[in-house]
C-alpha positions in Angstrom: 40.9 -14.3 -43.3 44.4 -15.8 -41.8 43.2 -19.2 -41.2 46.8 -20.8 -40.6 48.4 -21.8 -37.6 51.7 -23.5 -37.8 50.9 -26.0 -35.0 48.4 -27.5 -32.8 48.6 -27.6 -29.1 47.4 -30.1 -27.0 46.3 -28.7 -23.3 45.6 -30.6 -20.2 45.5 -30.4 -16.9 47.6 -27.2 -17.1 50.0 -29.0 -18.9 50.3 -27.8 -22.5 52.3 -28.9 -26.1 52.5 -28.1 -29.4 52.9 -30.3 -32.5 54.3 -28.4 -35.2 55.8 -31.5 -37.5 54.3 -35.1 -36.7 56.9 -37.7 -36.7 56.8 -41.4 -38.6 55.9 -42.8 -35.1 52.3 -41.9 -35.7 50.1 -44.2 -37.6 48.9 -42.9 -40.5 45.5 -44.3 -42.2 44.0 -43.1 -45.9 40.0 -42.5 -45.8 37.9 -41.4 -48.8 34.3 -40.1 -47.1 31.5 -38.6 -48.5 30.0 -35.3 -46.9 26.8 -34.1 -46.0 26.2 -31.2 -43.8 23.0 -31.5 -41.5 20.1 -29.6 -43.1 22.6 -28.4 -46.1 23.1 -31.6 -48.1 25.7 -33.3 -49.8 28.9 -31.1 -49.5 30.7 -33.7 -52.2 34.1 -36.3 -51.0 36.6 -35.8 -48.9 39.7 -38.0 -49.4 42.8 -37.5 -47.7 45.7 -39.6 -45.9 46.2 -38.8 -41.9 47.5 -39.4 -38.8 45.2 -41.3 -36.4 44.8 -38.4 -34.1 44.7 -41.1 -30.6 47.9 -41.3 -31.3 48.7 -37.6 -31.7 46.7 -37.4 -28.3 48.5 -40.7 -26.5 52.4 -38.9 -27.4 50.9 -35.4 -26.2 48.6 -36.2 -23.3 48.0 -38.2 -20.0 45.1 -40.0 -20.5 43.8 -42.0 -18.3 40.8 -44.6 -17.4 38.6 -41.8 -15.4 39.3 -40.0 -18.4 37.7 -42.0 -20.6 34.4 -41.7 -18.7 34.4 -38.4 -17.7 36.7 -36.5 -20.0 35.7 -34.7 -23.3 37.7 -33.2 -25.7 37.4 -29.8 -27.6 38.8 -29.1 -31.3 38.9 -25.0 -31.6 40.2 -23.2 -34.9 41.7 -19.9 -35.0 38.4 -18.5 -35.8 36.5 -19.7 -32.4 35.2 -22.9 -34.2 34.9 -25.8 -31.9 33.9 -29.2 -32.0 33.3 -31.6 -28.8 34.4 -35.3 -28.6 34.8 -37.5 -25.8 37.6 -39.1 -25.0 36.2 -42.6 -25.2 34.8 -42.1 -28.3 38.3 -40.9 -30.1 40.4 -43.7 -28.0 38.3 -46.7 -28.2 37.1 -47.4 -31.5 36.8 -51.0 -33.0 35.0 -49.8 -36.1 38.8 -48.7 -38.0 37.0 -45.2 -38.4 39.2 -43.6 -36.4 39.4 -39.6 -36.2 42.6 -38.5 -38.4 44.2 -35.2 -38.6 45.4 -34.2 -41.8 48.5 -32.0 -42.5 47.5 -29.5 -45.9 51.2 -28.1 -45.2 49.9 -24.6 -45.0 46.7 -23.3 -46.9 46.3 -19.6 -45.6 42.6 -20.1 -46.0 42.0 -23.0 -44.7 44.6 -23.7 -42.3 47.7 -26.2 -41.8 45.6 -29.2 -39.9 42.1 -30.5 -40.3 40.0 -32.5 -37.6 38.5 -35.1 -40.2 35.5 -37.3 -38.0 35.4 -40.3 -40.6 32.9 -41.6 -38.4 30.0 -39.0 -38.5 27.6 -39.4 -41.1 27.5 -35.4 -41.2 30.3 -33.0 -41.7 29.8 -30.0 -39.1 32.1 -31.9 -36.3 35.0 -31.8 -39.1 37.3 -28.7 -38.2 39.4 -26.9 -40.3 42.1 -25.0 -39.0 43.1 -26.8 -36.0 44.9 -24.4 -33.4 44.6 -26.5 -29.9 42.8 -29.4 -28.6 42.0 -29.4 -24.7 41.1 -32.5 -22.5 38.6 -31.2 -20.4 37.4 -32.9 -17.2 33.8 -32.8 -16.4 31.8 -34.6 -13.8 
């Protein structure tokens, strides 16, 4: 029932950080979306001012140009719920619909931070809850 987690910690390579407070630094954008879950319908708008989570990931992470070939990286919330993005397609976007993470400064139900993936036309890579995101290399 305890969705919340305080902060969000960002793993790779064996490295690991957490991010309880987000500072000015990060760029902040303001997206109004409208939802639709696949095979469940409209699930209604979502507006909400966030950070540009790339830049959450560039302060936190080494990230670098193999990465963005053969990297992916994995939203989980406190109740096992994941999501799988890859690198590329959170770092290089030219379309200004860039993946934020918004701060609901502490909703016991639905957590402090959600994943919000403006881009997707569905909803079910959105994740509430956010507790880590982990750069995972694959080949």
């Amino acid at each position: 029932e305890d969705m919340y987690s305080p902060e969000i910690k960002f793993i790779a390579g064996g490295h690991s950080s957490g991010v309880a407070e987000v500072g000015a630094s990060v760029g902040r954008r303001t997206y109004t979306d409208a939802g639709y879950g696949h095979g469940t319908g409209f699930k209604g708008t979502l507006s909400g001012v966030g950070f540009l989570l790339k830049d959450l990931i560039e302060a936190n992470m080494k990230v670098t140009p193999a990465d963005m070939r053969e990297a992916i990286l994995v939203a989980s919330a406190k109740d096992g719920y994941r999501s799988v993005f890859s690198v590329s397609e959170i770092m290089n976007r030219n379309d200004n619909r860039d993946f934020l993470l918004l701060d609901r400064k502490g909703s016991p139900a639905d957590g402090r931070y959600t994943l919000f993936a403006v881009a997707d036309f569905f909803v079910d890579r959105n994740v509430k809850a956010v507790e880590k995101i982990e750069l995972i290399r694959v080949k």
